[in-house]
N, C-alpha and C positions, 0 to 999 in steps of 0.2 A: 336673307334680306332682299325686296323685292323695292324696296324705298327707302330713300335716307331722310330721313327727319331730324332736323339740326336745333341745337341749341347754343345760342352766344352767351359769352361769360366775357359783359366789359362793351356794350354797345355802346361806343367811345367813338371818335369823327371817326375812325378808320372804318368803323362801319357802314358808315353812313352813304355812300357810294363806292367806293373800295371793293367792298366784299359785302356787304349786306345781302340789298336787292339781290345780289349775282345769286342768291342759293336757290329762290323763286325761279328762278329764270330758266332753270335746268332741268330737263324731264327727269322725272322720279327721285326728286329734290327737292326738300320744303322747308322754311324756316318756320318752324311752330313756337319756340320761344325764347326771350331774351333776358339777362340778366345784369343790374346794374346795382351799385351798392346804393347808390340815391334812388329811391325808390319812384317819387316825381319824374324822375330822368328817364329813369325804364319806364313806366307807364305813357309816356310822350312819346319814345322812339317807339315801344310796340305800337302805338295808334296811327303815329303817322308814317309805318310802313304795313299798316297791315297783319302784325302777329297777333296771333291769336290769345301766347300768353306771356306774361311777365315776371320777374321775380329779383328781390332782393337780399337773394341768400344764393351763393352760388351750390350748394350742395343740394338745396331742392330742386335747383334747375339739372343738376348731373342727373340724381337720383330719378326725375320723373319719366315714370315707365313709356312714353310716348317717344324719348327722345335715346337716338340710337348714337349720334352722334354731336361732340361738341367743339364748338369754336372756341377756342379761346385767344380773346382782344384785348389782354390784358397790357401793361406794360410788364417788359421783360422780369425784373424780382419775383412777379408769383404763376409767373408759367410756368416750371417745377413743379409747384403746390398745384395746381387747379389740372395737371396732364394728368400726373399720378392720382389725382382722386378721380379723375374719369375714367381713366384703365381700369384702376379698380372696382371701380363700378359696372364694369363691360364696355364704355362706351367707345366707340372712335376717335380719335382725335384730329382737328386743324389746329394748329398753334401759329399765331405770330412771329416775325423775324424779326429781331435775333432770335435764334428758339429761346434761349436761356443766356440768365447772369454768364453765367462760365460751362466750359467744356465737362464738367462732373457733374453738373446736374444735367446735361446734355444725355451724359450718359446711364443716370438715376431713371429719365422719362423711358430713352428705350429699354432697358430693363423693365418699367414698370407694366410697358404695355407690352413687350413680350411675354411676360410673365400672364398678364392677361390674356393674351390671345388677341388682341385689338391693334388695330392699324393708325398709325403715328406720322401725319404729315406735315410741313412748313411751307409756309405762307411766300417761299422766295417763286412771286408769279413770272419774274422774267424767263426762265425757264420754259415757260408755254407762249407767253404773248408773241405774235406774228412778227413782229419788228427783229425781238432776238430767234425765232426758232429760222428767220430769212438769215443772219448773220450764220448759226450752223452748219445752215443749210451749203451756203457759201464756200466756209471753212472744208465742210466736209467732201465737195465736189471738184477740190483741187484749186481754184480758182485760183488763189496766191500761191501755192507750192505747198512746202511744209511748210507749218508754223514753226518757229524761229523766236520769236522775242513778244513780249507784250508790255505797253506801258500806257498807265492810267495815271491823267491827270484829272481831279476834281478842288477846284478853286472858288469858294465861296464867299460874298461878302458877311460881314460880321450881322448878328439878327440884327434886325432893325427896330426891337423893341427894348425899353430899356430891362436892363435884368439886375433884380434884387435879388441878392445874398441870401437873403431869407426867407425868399420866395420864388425860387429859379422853375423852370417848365420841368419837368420829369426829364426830359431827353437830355438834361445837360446836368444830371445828377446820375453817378456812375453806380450808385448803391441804388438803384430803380435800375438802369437802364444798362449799366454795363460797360459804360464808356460815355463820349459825346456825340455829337454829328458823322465822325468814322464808323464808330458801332451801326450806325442808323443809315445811315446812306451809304461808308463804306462797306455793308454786308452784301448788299444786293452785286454791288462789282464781284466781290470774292466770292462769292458763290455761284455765278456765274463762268468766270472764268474756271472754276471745279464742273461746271458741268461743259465746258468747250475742251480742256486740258487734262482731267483728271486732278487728284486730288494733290496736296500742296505737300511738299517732302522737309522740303530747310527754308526757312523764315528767318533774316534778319531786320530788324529796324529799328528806328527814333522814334519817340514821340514825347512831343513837350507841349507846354502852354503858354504861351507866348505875351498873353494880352491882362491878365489873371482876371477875364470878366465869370467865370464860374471853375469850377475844381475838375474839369475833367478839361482830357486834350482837346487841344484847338490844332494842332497840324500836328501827321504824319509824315515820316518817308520809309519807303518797307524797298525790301528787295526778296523776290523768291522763287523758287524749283517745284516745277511742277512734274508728275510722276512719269508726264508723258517727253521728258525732259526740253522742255521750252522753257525760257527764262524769262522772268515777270519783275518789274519795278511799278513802283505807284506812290504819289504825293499826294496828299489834301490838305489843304489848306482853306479854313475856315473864317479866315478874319481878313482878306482883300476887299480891295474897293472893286466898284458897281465895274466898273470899268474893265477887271481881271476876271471876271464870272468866267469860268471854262470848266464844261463838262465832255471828256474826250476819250476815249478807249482807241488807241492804235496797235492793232497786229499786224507784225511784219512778218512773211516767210518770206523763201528763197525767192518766189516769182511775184510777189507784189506785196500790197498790203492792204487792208481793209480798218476804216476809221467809221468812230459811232458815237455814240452820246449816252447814257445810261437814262437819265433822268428827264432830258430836253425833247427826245425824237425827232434829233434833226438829222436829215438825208444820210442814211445810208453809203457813206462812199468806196468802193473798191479801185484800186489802181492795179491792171496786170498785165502782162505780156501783149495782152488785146486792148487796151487801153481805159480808161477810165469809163466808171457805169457808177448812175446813183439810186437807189431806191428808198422812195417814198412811205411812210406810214403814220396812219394817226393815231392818236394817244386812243383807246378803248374805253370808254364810258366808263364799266363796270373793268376796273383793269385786272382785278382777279380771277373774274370769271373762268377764264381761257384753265387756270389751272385746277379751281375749283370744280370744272368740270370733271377733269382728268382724277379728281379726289374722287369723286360721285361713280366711274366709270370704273374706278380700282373697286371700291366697295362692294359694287352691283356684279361684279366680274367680266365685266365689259371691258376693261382696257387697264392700262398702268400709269401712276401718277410719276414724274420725275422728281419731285421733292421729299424726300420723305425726311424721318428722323436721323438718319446712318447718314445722310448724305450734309443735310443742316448742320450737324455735330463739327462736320469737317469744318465747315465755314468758322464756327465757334474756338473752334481748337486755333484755329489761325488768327483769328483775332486776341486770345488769351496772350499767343507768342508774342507778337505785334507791341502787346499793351505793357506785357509782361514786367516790364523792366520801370514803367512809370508808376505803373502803380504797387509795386515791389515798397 
């Protein structure tokens, strides 16, 4: 393969600056076409980014011989069904985060594409973007000591649209999506910290609903071990007022600690032995790109993606534990 030529299944907002454009953008990287079940909706998004072609069958878009590799922007329920018919079909895979409903189908997709021979990647871009590979970078050069503890606070107000029962958004319907607002925002922490810590050993926690404005949780509290044995807590809470909005990640080791924001990008702060330092960074246009590239560079054999399917799985399996018990 000397070019990857992409296909999206699900050009849904997420594509729409997220990760769209990003596949243009990359040398020997091309978005040739896109797939939407409203057929109007794909013919609009291929025109006004430029694809060449459209489709309203996600199986003609796997199948057509031009396309080597596929995106899929689906919501969580049928990223299983649409990974495994692209393995099967030869093609590569990018999959959305959460990769999957649950950790078994997590595990159904990589089978499917080993079995293929095809390469199987997720969408958690923190991983690459400058802001988190600077916090690494950090961690990794000693700055604080050893890492020691980590705690994630994420405090959100309640949406501010009204929500019908009978018509709730996908992300707050758990048979779509797998959870609530934790599944969706808390992924990107927990997979994160698996890529700073290693992977997650004992998981315990709560989780209830608090408010009953839809069926899935509204606040978390976890506590957990990671393999590298550093010990991790975390809270979200979904239904606070304007006023409690906190988005915060703090690692403490022996010689300092280091604070961040997941979602906000706000300053960078270290506290160490040398005294306090902040670093700056802004949100990236195309915020996928960074890793999408790294997908492009695994293919071509030019370099190595950090996200892949074995590593995504982990994220899911910890969230499974996590939930385990609410939705028991």
């Amino acid at each position: 393969m000397d070019q990857v030529n992409w296909g999206i299944i699900g050009c849904g907002n997420v594509t729409e600056v997220k990760s769209g454009p990003a596949f243009n953008r990359i040398k020997d990287s091309n978005l040739v076409a896109v797939m939407r079940r409203n057929a109007d909706k794909a013919e609009d998004y291929a025109r006004r980014h430029g694809v060449p072609e459209w489709y309203d069958d996600a199986k003609k878009l796997i199948d057509a011989p031009n396309i080597n590799a596929v995106y899929v922007a689906t919501p969580p329920d049928s990223h299983a069904k649409y990974t495994i018919m692209a393995a099967e079909a030869g093609k590569h895979i990018y999959v959305e985060k959460p990769m999957a409903l649950h950790f078994s189908e997590c595990q159904e997709m990589i089978h499917a594409a080993k079995k293929a021979g095809v390469s199987l990647f997720v969408a958690y871009y923190r991983r690459c973007l400058p802001y988190f590979v600077k916090i690494k970078e950090l961690m990794e050069s000693g700055r604080i000591g050893s890492p020691r503890l980590v705690n994630i606070n994420l405090f959100k107000p309640m949406v501010k649209q009204k929500l019908k029962k009978d018509d709730l958004p996908w992300r707050f319907k758990p048979e779509i999506s797998g959870g609530g607002l934790f599944v969706d925002l808390g992924s990107h922490q927990l997979d994160y910290l698996d890529y700073l810590f290693g992977p997650t050993v004992s998981v315990n926690a709560f989780a209830a609903n608090q408010t009953g404005l839809y069926p899935a949780e509204d606040i978390v509290s976890a506590n957990f071990l990671f393999d590298s044995g550093v010990l991790g807590s975390g809270t979200w809470c979904f239904t606070v007022s304007e006023k409690n909005d906190t988005d915060e990640i703090v690692i403490v080791g022996s010689k300092g600690k280091i604070s961040f924001s997941t979602f906000d990008f706000k300053p960078i702060k270290v506290e160490s032995e040398s005294g306090m330092e902040t670093f700056h960074f802004q949100r990236p246009k195309y915020i996928q790109e960074a890793l999408i590239q790294t997908v492009v560079d695994e293919l071509l054999n030019r370099g190595q993606c950090p996200s892949t399917g074995i590593t995504a799985s982990r994220t899911t399996r910890v969230m499974d534990e996590i939930l385990k018990d609410y939705y028991s």
